[in-house]
C-alpha positions as CSV (number, residue, x, y, z in Angstrom):
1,X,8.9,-8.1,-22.9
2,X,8.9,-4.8,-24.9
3,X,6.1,-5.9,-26.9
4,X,4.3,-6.1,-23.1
5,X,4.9,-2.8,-21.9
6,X,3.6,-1.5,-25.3
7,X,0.4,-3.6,-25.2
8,X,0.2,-2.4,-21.5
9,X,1.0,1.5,-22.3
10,X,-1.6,1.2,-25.0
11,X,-4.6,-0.2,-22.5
12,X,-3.8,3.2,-20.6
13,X,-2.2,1.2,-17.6
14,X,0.2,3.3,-15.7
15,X,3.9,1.7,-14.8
16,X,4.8,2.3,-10.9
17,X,8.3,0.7,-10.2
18,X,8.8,-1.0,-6.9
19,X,12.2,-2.0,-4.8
20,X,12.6,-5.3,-2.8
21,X,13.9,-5.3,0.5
22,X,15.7,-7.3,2.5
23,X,13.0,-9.1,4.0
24,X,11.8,-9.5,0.6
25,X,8.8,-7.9,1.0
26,X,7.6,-5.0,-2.1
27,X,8.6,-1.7,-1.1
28,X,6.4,0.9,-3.1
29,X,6.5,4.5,-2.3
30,X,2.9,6.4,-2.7
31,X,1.6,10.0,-2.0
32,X,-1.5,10.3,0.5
33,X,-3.6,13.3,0.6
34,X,-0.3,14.7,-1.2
35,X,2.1,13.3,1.5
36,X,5.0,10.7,0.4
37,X,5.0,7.2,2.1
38,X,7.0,4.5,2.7
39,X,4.4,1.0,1.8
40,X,4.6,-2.6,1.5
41,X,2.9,-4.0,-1.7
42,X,1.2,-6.8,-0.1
43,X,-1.4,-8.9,-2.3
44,X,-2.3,-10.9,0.6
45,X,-3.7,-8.0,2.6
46,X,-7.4,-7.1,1.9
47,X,-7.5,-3.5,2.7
48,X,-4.6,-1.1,2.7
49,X,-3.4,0.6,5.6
50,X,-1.5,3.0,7.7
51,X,-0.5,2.5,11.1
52,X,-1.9,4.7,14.0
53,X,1.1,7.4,14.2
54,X,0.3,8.0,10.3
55,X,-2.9,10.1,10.7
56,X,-1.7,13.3,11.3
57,X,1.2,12.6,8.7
58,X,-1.5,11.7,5.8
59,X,-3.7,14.6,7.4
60,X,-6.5,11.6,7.6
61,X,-10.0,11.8,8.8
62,X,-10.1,8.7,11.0
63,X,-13.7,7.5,12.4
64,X,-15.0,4.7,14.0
65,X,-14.5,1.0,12.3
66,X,-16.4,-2.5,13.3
67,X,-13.1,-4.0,11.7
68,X,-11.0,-6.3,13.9
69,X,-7.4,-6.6,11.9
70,X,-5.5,-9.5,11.5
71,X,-1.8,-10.6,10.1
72,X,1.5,-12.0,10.8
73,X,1.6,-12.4,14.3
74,X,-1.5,-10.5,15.4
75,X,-5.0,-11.0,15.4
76,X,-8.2,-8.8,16.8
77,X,-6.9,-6.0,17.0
78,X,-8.7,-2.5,16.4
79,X,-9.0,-0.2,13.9
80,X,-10.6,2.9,12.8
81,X,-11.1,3.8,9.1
82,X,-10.4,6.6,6.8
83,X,-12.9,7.6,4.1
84,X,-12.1,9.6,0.9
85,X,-8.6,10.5,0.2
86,X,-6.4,10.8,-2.7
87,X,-4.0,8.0,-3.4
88,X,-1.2,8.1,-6.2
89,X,1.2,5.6,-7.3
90,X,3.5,7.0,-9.4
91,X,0.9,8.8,-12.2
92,X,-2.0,6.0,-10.9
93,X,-4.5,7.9,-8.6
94,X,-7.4,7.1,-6.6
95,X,-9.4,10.1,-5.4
96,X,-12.1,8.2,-3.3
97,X,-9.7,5.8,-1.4
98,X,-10.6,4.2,2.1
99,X,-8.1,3.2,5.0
100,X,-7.8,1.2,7.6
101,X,-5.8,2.6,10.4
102,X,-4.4,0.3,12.5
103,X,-1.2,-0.7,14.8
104,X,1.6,-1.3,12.9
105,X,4.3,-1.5,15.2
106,X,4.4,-5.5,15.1
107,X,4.7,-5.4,11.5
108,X,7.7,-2.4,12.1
109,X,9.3,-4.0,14.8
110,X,9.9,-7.1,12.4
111,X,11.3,-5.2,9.8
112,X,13.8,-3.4,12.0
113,X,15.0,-6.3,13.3
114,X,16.2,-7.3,9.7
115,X,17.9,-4.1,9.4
116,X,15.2,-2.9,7.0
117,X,13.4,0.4,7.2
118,X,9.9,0.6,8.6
119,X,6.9,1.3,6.7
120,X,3.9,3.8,6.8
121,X,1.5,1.1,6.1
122,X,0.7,-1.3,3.8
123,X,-1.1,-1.4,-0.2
124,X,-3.3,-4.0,-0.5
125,X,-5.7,-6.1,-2.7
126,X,-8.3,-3.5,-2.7
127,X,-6.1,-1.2,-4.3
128,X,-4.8,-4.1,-6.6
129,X,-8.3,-5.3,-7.4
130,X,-9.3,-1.6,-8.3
131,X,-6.4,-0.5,-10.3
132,X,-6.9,-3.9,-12.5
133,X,-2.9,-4.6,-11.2
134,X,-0.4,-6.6,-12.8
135,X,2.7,-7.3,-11.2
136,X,6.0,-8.2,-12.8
137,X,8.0,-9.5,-10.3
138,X,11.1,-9.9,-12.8
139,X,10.8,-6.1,-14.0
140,X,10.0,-4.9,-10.3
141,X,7.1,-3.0,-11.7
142,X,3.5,-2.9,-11.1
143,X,0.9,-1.6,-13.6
144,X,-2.5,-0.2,-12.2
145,X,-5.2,1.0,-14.9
């Protein structure tokens, strides 16, 4: 596993640790526009996210979206978007990143009634895609180039 991380550092991909909950779902904690978060690394999702009540938080531009969201338990449901903010994941950073902005509470409501913490949104396959990601589940670490 050594030999991995070498080969890894060596392709210039950056290591970003992550924390499982509860619900065992990836907890992954991110800056926006400079602002910590609270996230859920989700490789099923295809856009990341923030919830409504986030905008002012992430000091995000929303404007107008022709997206309908959909996920566990919800469907339709509307969104605006978020154009060109700074992302970092632990030394990783995205400079031109887009959001979808989006009700969240479903999502929040679920965790809470685990008895895990909520979360400001949501990192997704876009992200993932982008940053060339490689997960190691075993390690709880996530490498983005």
């Amino acid at each position: 596993m050594k030999k991995f991380q070498e080969i890894l550092k060596k392709e210039k991909y950056k290591k970003i640790n992550f924390k499982v909950s509860k619900t065992q779902h990836l907890l992954i904690k991110a800056r926006i526009n400079g602002i910590k978060g609270s996230f859920i690394l989700d490789t099923g999702a295809s856009n990341s996210c923030v919830g409504f009540e986030s905008i002012s938080l992430f000091q995000l531009k929303a404007g107008k979206s022709k997206t309908k969201a959909s996920g566990a338990g919800a469907n339709g449901m509307e969104t605006l978007l978020a154009k060109d903010n700074k992302l970092q994941l632990g030394k990783w950073k995205n400079n031109e990143f887009h959001l979808v902005i989006f009700d969240l509470t479903h999502v929040n409501l679920a965790l809470i009634q685990h008895k895990a913490k909520p979360v400001h949104g949501i990192i997704g396959a876009d992200i993932l895609l982008n940053g060339k990601a490689i997960i190691d589940y075993y390690n709880h670490c996530l490498y983005l180039k």
